[in-house]
C-alpha positions as CSV (number, residue, x, y, z in Angstrom):
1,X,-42.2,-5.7,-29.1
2,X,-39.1,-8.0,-29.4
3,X,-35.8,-6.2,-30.3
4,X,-32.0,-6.5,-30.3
5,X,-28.9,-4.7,-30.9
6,X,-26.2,-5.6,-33.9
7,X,-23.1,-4.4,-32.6
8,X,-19.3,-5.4,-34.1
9,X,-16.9,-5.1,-30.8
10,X,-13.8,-6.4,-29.6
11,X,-14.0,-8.1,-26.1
12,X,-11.4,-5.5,-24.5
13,X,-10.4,-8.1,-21.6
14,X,-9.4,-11.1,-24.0
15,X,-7.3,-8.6,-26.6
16,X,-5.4,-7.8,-23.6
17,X,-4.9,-11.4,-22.5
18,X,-4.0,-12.3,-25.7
19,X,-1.6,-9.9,-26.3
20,X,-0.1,-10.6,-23.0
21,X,0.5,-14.2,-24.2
22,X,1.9,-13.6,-27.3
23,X,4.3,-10.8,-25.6
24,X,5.0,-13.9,-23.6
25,X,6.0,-16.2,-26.1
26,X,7.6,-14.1,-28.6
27,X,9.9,-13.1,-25.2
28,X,10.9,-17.1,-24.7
29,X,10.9,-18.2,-28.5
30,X,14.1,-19.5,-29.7
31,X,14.0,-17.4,-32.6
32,X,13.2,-14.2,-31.2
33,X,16.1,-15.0,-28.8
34,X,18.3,-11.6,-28.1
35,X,15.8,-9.5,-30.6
36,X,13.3,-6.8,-29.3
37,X,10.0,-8.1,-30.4
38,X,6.8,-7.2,-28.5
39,X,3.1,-6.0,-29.7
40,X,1.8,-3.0,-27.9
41,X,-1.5,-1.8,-27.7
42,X,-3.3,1.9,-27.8
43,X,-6.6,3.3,-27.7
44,X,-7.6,1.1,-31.6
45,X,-4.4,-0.1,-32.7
46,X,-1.9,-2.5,-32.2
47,X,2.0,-2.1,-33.1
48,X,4.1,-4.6,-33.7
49,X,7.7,-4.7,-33.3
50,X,11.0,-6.8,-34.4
51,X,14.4,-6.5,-35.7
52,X,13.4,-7.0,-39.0
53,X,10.3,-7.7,-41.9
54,X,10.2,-11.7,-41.3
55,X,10.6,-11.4,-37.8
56,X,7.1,-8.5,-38.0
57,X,5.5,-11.2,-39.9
58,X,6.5,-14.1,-37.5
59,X,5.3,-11.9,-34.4
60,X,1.9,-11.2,-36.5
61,X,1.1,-15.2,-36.8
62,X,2.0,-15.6,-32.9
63,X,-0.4,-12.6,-32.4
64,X,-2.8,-14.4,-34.4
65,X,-2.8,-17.2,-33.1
66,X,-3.3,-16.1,-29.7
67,X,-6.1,-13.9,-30.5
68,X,-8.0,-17.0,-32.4
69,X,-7.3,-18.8,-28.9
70,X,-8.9,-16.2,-27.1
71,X,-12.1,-16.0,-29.4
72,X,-11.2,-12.3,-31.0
73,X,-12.8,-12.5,-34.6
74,X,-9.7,-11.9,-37.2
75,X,-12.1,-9.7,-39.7
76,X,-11.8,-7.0,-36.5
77,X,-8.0,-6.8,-38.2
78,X,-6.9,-3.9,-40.6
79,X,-3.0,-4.8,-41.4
80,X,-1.2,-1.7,-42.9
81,X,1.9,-2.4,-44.5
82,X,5.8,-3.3,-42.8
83,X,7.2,-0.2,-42.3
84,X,11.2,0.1,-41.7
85,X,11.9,2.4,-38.4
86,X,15.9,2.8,-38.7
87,X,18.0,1.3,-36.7
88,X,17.6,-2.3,-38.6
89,X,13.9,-2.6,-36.8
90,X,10.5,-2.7,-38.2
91,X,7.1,-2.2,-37.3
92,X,3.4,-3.1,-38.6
93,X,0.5,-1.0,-37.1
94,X,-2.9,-3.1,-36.8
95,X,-6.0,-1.3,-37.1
96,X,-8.7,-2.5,-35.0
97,X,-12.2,-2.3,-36.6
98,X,-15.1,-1.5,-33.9
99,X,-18.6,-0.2,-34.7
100,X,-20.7,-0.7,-37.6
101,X,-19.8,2.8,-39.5
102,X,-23.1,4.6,-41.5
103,X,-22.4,3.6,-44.7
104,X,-22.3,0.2,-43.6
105,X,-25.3,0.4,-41.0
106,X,-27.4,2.0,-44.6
107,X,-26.0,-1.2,-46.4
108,X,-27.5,-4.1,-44.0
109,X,-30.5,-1.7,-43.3
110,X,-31.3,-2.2,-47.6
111,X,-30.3,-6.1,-47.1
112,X,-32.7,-6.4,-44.5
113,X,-35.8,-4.2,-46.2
114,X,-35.1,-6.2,-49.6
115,X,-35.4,-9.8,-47.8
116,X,-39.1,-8.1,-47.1
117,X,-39.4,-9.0,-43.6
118,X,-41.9,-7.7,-40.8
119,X,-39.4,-5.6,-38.8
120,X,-38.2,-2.1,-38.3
121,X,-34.2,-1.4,-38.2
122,X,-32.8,2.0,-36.8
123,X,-29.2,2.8,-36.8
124,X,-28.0,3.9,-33.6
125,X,-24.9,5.4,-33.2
126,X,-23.0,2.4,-33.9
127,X,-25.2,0.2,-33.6
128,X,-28.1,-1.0,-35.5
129,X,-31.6,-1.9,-33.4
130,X,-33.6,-4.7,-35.2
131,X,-37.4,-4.3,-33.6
132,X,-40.5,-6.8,-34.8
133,X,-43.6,-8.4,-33.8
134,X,-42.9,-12.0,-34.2
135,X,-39.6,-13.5,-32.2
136,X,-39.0,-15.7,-35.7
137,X,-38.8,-13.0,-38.0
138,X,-35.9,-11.2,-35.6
139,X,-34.5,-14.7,-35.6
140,X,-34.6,-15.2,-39.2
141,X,-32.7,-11.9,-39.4
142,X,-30.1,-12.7,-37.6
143,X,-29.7,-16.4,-39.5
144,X,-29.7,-13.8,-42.6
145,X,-27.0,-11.4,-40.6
146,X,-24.9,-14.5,-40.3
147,X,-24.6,-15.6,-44.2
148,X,-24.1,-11.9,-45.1
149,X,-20.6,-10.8,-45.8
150,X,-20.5,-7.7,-43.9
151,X,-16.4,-7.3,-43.5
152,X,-16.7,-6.9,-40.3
153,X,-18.1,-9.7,-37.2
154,X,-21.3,-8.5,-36.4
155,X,-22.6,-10.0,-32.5
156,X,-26.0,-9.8,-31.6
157,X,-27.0,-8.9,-28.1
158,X,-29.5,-7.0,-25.6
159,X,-32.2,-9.7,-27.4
160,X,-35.5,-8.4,-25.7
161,X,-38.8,-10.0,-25.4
């Protein structure tokens, strides 16, 4: 029986590319001339640094920006608010959303019963496992997948025949 996985990830690889680039830029901008602003990365956050709350924000749209150039989905994003570190420098910790949590995974599960299709769903982990008879309805489920405002991006892969 046809199947595939719904997963929400971040390609690991292109964050790190992207936040090399940005590091890059905000090191040879004009206006970040003389400051200490860099983004650093841990296990699921980022942390952004400056001298002060403009200069966070400024670093946050060059971050941006490079992640949109590198394909990362901005939704994966969880901003938490400019915090003052002493010193006259700020910070701004990201969140990075990966997984589909329970609650959510019980949410698409009742979208996809009530569009009454022909297909079983299964939450896995973090995952959700869409499994049918007919190729078109697993295809019409992720068309529906697509429209649905889930509040996280949702990729569909490990599409089995």
């Amino acid at each position: 029986m046809p199947s595939f996985d719904v997963v929400s990830e971040i390609d690991k690889p292109e964050l790190s590319n992207a936040l090399h680039q940005a590091n890059k830029e905000l090191g040879t901008r004009f206006d970040f001339k003389g400051t200490d602003a860099r983004v650093e990365l841990s296990e699921s956050t980022m942390t952004v640094f400056a001298d002060n709350e403009f200069q966070v924000k400024q670093a946050v749209e060059v971050l941006c920006l490079k992640l949109a150039a590198r394909g990362i989905d901005l939704a994966c994003l969880d901003y938490q608010r400019i915090e003052e570190i002493g010193g006259g420098k700020a910070k701004q910790i990201i969140l990075l959303k990966e997984g589909i949590n329970s609650d959510l995974g019980r949410k698409l599960v009742k979208q996809i019963k009530d569009k009454k299709l022909k297909v079983q769903t299964a939450i896995q982990g973090d995952q959700l496992r869409i499994t049918g008879k007919k190729r078109d309805d697993l295809q019409t489920v992720i068309a529906f997948l697509r429209e649905a405002d889930a509040g996280i991006p949702l990729q569909f892969n490990n599409f089995r025949d």
